[in-house]
ZAVEX-449293 format. One line per 3 residues: number of its first residue (from 1); for each residue x, y, z of C-alpha. Coordinates in steps of 0.1 Angstrom, whole numbers, plus 5000, padded with zeros to 4 digits. Example, Ala and Ser with C-alpha at 12.3 -4.5 7.8 and 13.67 -1.06 7.14 Angstrom:
<sites>
1	5123,4955,5078  5137,4989,5071
</sites>
This chain:
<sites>
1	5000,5000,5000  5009,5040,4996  5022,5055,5027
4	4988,5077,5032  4969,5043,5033  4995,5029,5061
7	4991,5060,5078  4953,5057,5080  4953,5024,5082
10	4970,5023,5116  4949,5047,5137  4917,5030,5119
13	4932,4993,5134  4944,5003,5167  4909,5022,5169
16	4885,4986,5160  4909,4967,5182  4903,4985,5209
19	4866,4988,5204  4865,4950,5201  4883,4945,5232
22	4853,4967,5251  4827,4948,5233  4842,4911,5241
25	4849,4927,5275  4813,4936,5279  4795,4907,5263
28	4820,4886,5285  4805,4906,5323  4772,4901,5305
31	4777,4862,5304  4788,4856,5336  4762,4880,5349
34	4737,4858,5338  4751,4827,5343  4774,4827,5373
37	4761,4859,5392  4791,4882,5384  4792,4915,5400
40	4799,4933,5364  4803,4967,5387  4836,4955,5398
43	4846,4939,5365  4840,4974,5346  4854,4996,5377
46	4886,4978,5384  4892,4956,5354  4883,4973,5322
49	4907,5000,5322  4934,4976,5330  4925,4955,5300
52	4929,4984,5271  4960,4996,5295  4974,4959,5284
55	4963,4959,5250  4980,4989,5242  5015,4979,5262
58	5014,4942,5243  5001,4961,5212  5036,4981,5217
61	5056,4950,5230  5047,4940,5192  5053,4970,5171
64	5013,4957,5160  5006,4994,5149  5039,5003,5133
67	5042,5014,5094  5068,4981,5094  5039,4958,5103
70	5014,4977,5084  5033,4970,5049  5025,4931,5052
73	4988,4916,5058  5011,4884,5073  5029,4909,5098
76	4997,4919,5108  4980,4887,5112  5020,4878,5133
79	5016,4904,5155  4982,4902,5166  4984,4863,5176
82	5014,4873,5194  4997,4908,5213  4967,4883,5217
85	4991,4857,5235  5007,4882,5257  4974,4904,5267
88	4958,4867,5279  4989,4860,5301  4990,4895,5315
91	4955,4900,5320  4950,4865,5332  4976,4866,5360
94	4963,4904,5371  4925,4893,5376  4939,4860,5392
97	4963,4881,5418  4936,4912,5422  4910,4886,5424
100	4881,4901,5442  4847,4888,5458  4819,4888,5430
103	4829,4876,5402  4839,4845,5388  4871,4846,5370
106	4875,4815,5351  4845,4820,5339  4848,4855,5331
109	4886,4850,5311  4871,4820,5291  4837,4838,5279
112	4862,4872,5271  4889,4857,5253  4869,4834,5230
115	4845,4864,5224  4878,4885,5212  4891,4855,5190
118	4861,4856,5175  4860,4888,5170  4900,4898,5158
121	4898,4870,5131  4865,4887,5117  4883,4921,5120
124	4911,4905,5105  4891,4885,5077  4874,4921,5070
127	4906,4941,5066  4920,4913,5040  4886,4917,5019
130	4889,4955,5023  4923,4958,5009  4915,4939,4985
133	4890,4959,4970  4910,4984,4968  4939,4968,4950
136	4910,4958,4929  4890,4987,4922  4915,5018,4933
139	4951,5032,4921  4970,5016,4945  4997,4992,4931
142	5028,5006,4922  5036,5012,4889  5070,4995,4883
145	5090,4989,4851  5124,4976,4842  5154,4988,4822
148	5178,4956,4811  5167,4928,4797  5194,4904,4813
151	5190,4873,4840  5184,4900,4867  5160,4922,4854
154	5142,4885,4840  5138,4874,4881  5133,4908,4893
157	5101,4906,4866  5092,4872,4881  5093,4893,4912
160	5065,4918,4896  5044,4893,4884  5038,4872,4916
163	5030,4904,4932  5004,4916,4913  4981,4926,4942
166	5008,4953,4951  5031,4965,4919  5014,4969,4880
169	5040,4959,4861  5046,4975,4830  5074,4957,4816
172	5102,4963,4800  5110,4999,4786  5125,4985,4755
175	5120,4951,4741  5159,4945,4728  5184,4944,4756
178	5201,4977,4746  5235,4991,4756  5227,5017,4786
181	5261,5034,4787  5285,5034,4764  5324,5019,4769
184	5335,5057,4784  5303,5056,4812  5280,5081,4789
187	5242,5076,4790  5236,5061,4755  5206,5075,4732
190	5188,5040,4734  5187,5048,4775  5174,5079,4766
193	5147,5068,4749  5134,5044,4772  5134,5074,4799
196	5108,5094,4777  5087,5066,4774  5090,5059,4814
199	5078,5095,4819  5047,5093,4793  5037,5058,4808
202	5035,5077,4843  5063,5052,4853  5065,5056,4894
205	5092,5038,4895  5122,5028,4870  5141,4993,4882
208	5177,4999,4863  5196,4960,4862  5235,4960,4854
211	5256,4943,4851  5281,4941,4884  5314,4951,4863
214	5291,4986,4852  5278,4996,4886  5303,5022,4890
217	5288,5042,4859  5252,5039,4867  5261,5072,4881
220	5253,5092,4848  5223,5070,4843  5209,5085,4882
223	5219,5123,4869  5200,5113,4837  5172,5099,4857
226	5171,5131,4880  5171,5153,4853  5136,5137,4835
229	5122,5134,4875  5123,5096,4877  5128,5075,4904
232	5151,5047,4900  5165,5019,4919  5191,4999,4910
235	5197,4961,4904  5231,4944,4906  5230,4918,4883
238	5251,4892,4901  5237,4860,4885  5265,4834,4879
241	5277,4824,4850  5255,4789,4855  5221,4810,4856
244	5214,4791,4894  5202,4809,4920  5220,4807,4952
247	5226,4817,4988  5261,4814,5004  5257,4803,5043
250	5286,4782,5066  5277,4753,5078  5306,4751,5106
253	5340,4765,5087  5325,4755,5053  5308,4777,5033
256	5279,4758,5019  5262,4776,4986  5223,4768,4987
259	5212,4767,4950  5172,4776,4965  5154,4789,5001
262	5132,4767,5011  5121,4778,5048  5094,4754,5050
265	5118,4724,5044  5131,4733,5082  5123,4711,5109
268	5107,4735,5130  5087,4752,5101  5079,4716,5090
271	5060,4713,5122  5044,4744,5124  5028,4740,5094
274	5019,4704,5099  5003,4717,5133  4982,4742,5111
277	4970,4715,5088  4962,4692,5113  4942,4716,5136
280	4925,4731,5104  4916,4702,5085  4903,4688,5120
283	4879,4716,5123  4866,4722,5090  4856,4679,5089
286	4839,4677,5126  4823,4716,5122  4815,4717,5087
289	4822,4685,5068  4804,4660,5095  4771,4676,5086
292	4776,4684,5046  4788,4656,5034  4757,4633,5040
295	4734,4665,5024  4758,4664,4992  4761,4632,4986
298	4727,4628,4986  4719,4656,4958  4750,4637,4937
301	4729,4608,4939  4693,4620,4931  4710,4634,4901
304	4730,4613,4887  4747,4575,4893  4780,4568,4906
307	4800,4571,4934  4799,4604,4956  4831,4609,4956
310	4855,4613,4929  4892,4602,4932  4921,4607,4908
313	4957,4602,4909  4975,4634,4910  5013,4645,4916
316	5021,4653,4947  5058,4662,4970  5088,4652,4953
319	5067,4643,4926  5053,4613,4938  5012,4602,4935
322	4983,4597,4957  4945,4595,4952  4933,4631,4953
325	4893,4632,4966  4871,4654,4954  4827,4653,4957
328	4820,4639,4924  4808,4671,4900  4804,4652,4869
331	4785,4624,4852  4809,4591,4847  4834,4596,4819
334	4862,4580,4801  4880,4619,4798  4886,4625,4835
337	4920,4614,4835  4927,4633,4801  4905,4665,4796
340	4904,4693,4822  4867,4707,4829  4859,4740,4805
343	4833,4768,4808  4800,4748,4796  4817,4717,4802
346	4782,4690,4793  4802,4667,4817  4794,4683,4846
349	4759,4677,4863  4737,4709,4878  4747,4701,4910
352	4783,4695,4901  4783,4731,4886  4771,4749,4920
355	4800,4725,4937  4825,4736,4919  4815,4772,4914
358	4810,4774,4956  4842,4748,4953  4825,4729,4977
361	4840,4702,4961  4875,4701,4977  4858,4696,5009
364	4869,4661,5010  4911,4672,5005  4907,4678,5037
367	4913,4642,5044  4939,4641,5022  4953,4664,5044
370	4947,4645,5076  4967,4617,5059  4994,4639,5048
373	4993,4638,5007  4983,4675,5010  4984,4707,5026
376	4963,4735,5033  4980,4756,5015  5002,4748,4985
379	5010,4742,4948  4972,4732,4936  4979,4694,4927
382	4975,4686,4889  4969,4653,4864  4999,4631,4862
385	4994,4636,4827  4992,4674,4827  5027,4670,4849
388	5044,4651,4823  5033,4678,4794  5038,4712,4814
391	5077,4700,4826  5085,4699,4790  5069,4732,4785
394	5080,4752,4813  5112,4758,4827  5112,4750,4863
397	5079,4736,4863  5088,4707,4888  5104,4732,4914
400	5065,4733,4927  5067,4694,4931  5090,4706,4964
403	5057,4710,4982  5031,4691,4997  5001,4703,4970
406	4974,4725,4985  4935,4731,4986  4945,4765,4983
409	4975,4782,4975  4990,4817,4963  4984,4812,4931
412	4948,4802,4928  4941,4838,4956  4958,4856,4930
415	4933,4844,4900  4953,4817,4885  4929,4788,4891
418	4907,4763,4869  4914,4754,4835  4947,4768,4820
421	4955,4762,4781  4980,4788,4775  5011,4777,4787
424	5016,4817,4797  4991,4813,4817  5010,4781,4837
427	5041,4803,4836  5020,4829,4857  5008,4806,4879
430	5042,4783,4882  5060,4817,4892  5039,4820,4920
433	5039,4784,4933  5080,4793,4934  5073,4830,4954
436	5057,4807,4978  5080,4780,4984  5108,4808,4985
439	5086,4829,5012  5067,4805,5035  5059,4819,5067
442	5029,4803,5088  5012,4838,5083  5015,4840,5050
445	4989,4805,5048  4966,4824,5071  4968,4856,5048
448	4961,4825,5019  4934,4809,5039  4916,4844,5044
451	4914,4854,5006  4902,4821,4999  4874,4824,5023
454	4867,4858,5004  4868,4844,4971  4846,4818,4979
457	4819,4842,4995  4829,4867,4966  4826,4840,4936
460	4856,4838,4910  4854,4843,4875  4875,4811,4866
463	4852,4787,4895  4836,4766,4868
</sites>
């Protein structure tokens, strides 16, 4: 977002958090008035004021309404589990220690900190929608565009193009890689030219790549830059001479060159995100699944013959199968296995097409979750035979296959989902599958799992 945004954003979220503290608060005296004889005098003489004192000192224990944790919905999201954590101790132990005649205080915590969950994941929930929109229907993404057409300006356009919800990438500003300065260190006419079209494109800002040997000229390119009122950054290209990505660390006294981050491949991270899918997919079956699934199947049946539930072989970690389920959408055909559904598809029956469109149908990954083929959040799982014909297509298709595939992932929130013919299209949607496996953090699937929710409540376009 723009820094006036930020700015407004922060006094707006400090100002509902705090509003749904009070109401939890109150709804919370209210409960145990009624049902355990609370006297809510006390609790709103002595206790409230201590409870938005503690918000605010965890709030700032968590830089939660800082511009550094306003850039990032997943900082947001970090911040308030941990400000949420830390109010519950401290508020916890006070009303324990200042415990006074009158009110029940087990009671009292357990009504009040359910009651604010509740309420900070629908403010939170909200927020994502709301920026959203805005991305969506206001100028707010950056206008970006790139100068070199060599490895480094190729990733840093990678870059763009899985952030598409926060920079509008307008490519580069010529189409041949063109000299930028000549052998002496003067800006060349071709450099030139690609500044006058920045400045009638409205170009916010101009991403110069170089090579490392001609960093100490891009001097003449920032006076040039100046000069036409342009702001540029510049980018080091210091790809190897293999085109591989890497990252030095030591490992001991060895230096040990990592050729791709993975952070999710770490132990610890490996649990944390295991614990998410487990507690998830738990919830969504026994809440939401125990009592759909029996309505669904039914409609499948009355419609149409066949088993309620479809399964399919697809490609999942380390490019290795497993049966994928899905609620069966369509009538029994010889193409599943070859053809992916289209707009109009005849295949699919009238109860399939609400399924899908609500995607209802995925329900049942869930237990391919619970037995570990999938995640929550991932690389969306595909044919075996589509897997075999996009890794000839696409250069670094298989990278994804580094992940447990997903329900959900960062591609499908970002509109590349359903049925993609255009290998471009897969190339869109492949880059993103990488941003994620490169950027994992267990925020980042709750920021996921949030825009899905929207989508779903939303409808997509490409749900068919």
């Amino acid at each position: 977002m723009q820094t006036r945004y930020i700015f407004l954003l922060k006094f707006v979220l400090a100002f509902t958090d705090l509003l749904f503290l009070n109401t939890a608060f109150f709804a919370a005296g209210e409960i145990t008035r009624l049902y355990f004889y609370a006297n809510t005098e006390i609790l709103y003489s002595y206790y409230l004021p201590v409870a938005n004192l503690l918000w605010m000192l965890s709030g700032g224990m968590f830089r939660m309404y800082m511009q550094a944790t306003m850039d990032s919905l997943e900082n947001i999201y970090r911040a308030t589990l941990r400000t949420a954590i830390l109010h519950g101790v401290l508020f916890s132990v006070y009303l324990l220690l200042a415990h006074r005649q009158g009110v029940d205080a087990s009671a009292f915590l357990f009504s009040f900190y359910v009651l604010l969950a509740i309420l900070l994941v629908f403010s939170r929930l909200i927020g994502t929608y709301i920026q959203d929109l805005l991305l969506r229907h206001f100028h707010m993404r950056k206008t970006v565009a790139i100068m070199g057409k060599n490895e480094g300006g190729r990733k840093l356009a990678n870059y763009f193009r899985a952030h598409e919800r926060n920079y509008y990438f307008e490519g580069y500003l010529a189409e041949n890689d063109d000299t930028l300065l000549t052998d002496s260190g003067e800006v060349t006419q071709a450099a030139r030219k690609q500044f006058q079209r920045a400045i009638k494109k409205r170009i916010q800002e101009v991403y110069i790549s170089l090579p490392s040997n001609r960093m100490l000229q891009a001097a003449a390119l920032l006076e040039e830059a100046d000069r036409n009122c342009l702001r540029v950054k510049l980018v080091p290209d210091l790809v190897r001479a293999d085109n591989l990505p890497y990252e030095v660390s030591i490992l001991g006294p060895v230096p040990v060159v990592s050729i791709r981050q993975e952070p999710v491949y770490d132990i610890e991270s490996r649990f944390k995100k295991r614990l998410f899918d487990l507690v998830f997919s738990t919830l969504v079956i026994v809440m939401l699944l125990s009592w759909l699934y029996p309505i669904i199947a039914l409609l499948i049946k009355l419609e149409s013959r066949g088993p309620v539930l479809f399964k399919q072989q697809r490609t999942g970690r380390d490019n290795k199968p497993f049966w994928c389920y899905k609620f069966r959408s369509m009538r029994i055909n010889t193409d599943s296995d070859n053809k992916q559904a289209k707009r109009g598809d005849r295949r699919i029956t009238r109860v399939g097409a609400f399924l899908r469109r609500t995607s209802l149908d995925e329900l049942p990954q869930f237990l391919n979750v619970l037995q570990g083929h999938m995640s929550v959040v991932g690389p969306r799982p595909h044919m075996l035979k589509h897997t075999e014909q996009y890794r000839e297509l696409i250069n670094q298709y298989m990278v994804r296959q580094f992940l447990k595939p997903g329900i959900t992932g960062w591609a499908q929130v970002n509109g590349y989902r359903g049925e993609t013919t255009d290998p471009r299209l897969m190339e869109r949607r492949v880059a993103h599958d990488i941003w994620y496996l490169e950027n994992w953090t267990a925020m980042l699937d709750v920021r996921i799992v949030f825009m899905t929710v929207i989508n779903v409540i939303t409808g997509e376009e490409n749900a068919y």
